[in-house]
C-alpha beads as a LAMMPS data file, in Angstrom:
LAMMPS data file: protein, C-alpha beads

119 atoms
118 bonds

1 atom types
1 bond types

-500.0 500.0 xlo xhi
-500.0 500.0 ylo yhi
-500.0 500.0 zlo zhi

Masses

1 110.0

Atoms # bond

1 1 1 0.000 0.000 0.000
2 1 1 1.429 3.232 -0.987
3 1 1 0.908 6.563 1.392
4 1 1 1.628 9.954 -0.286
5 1 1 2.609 11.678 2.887
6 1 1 1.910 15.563 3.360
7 1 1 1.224 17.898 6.456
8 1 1 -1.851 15.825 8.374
9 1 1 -1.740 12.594 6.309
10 1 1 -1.904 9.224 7.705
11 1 1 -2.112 5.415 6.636
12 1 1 -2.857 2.062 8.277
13 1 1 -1.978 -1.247 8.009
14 1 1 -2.482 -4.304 9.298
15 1 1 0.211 -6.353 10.114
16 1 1 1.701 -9.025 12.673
17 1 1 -1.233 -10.832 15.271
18 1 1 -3.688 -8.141 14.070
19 1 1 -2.013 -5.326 15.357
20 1 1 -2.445 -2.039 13.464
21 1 1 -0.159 0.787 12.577
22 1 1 -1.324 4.027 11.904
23 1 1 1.553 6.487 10.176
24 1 1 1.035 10.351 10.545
25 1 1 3.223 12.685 9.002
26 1 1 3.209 16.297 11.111
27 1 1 4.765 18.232 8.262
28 1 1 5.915 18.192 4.591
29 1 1 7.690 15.315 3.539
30 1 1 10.974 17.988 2.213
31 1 1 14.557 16.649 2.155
32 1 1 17.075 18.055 3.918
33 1 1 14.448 19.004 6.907
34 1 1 13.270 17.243 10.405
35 1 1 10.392 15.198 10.195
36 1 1 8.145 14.792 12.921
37 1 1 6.083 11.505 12.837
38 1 1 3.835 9.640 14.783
39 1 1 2.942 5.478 14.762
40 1 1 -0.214 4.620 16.766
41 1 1 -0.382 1.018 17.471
42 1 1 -3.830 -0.859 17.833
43 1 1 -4.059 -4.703 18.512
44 1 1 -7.246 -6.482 16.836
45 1 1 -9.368 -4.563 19.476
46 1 1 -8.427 -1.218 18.645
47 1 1 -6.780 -0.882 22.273
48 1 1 -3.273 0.496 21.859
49 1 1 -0.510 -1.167 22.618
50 1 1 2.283 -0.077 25.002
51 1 1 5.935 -0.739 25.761
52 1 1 7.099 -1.779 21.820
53 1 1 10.604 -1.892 21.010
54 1 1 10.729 -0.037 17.424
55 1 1 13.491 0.684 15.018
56 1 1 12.796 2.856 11.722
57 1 1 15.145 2.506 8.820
58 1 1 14.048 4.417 5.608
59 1 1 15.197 3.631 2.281
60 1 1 15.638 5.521 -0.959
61 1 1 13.415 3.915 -3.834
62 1 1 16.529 3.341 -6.020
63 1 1 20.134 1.988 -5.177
64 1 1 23.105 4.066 -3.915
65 1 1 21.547 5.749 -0.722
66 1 1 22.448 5.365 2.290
67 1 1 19.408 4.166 4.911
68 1 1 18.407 6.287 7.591
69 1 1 17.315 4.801 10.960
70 1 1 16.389 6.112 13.855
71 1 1 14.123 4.462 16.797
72 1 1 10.492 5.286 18.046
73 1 1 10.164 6.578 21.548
74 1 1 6.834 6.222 23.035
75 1 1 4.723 9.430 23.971
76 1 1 1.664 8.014 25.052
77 1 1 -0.030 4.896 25.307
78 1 1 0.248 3.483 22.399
79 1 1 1.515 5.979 20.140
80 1 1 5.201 6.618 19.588
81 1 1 7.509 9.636 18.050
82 1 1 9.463 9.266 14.812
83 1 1 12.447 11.571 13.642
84 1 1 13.465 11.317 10.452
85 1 1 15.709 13.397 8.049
86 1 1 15.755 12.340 4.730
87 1 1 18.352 13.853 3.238
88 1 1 17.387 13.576 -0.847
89 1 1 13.781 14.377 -2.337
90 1 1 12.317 11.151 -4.578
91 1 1 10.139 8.500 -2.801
92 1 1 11.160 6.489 0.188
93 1 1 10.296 3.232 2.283
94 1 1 10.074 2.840 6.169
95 1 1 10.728 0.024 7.500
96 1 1 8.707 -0.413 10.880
97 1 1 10.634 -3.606 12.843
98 1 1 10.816 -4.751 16.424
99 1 1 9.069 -6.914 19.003
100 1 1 5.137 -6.544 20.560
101 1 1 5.336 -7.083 24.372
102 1 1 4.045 -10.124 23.889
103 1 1 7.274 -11.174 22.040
104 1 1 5.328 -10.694 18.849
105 1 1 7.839 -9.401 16.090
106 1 1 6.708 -6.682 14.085
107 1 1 7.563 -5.798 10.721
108 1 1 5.527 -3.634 8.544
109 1 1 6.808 -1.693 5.228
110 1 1 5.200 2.119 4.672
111 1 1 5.792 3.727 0.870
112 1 1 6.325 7.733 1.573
113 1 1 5.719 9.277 -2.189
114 1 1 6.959 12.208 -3.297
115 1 1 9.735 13.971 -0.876
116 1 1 9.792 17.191 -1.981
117 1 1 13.042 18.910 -2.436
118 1 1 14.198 21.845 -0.078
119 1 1 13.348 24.998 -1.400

Bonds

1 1 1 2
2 1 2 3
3 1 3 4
4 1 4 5
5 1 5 6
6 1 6 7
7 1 7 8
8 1 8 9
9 1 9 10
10 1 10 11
11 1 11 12
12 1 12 13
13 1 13 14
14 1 14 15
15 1 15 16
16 1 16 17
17 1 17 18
18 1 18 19
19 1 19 20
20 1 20 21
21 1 21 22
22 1 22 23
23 1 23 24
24 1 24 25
25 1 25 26
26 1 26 27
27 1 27 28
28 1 28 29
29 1 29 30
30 1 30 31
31 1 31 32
32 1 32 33
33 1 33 34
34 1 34 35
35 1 35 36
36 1 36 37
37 1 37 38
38 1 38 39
39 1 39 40
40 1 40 41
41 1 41 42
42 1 42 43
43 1 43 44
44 1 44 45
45 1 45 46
46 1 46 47
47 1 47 48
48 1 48 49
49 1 49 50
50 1 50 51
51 1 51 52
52 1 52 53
53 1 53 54
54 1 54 55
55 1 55 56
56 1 56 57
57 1 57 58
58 1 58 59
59 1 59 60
60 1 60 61
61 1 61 62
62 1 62 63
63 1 63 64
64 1 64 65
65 1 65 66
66 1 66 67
67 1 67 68
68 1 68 69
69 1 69 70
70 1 70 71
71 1 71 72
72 1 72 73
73 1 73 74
74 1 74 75
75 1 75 76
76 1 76 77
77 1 77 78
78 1 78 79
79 1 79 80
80 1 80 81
81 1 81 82
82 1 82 83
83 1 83 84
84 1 84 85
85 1 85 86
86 1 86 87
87 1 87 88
88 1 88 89
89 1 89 90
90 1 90 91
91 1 91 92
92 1 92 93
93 1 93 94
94 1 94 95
95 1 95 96
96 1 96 97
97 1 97 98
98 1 98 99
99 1 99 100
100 1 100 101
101 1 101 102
102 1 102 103
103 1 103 104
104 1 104 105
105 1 105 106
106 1 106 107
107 1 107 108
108 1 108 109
109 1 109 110
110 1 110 111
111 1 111 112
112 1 112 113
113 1 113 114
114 1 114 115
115 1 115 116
116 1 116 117
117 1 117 118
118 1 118 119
């Protein structure tokens, strides 16, 4: 499933023992600047789910980039901060991997379309 991200925009998915992951994007996808994102995770009930160990590593759409990772720190219940920089405009992948606290692994794959360049 492919998200265009802007200011406001989010995507789910489904993935690993029902859980969902909500993306949201809290400004312009431009290279070059700090991105601000949020992950809300939901198991089958729609109750969020707490204490996830998350890693992010983004990846340009063709070869010759270098990934960027960084880790999700939880805010809330349930919903955990992303900062990214992505340092060249074109499309990207996330790559959303790590371990439920039920020992669950999670590993779910969000397209980000269209990073604007700076300027």
């Amino acid at each position: 499933m492919a998200c265009l991200f802007w200011a406001a925009a989010a995507c789910a998915r489904q993935g690993a023992a029902g859980v969902t992951i909500d993306w949201r994007l809290h400004s312009s996808a431009v290279a070059g600047t700090p991105m601000l994102a949020e992950l809300t995770l939901r198991d089958a009930a729609s109750r969020p789910i707490s204490g996830a160990r998350l890693e992010i590593t983004a990846h340009m759409s063709h070869p010759g980039m270098a990934p960027v990772m960084g880790a999700a720190e939880e805010r809330r219940d349930g919903v955990y901060d992303v900062r990214l920089q992505l340092p060249m405009a074109g499309d990207w992948t996330i790559l959303v991997t790590g371990s439920l606290p039920d020992g669950h692994a999670i590993n779910q794959r969000i397209d980000i379309a269209g990073v604007r360049p700076a300027g």
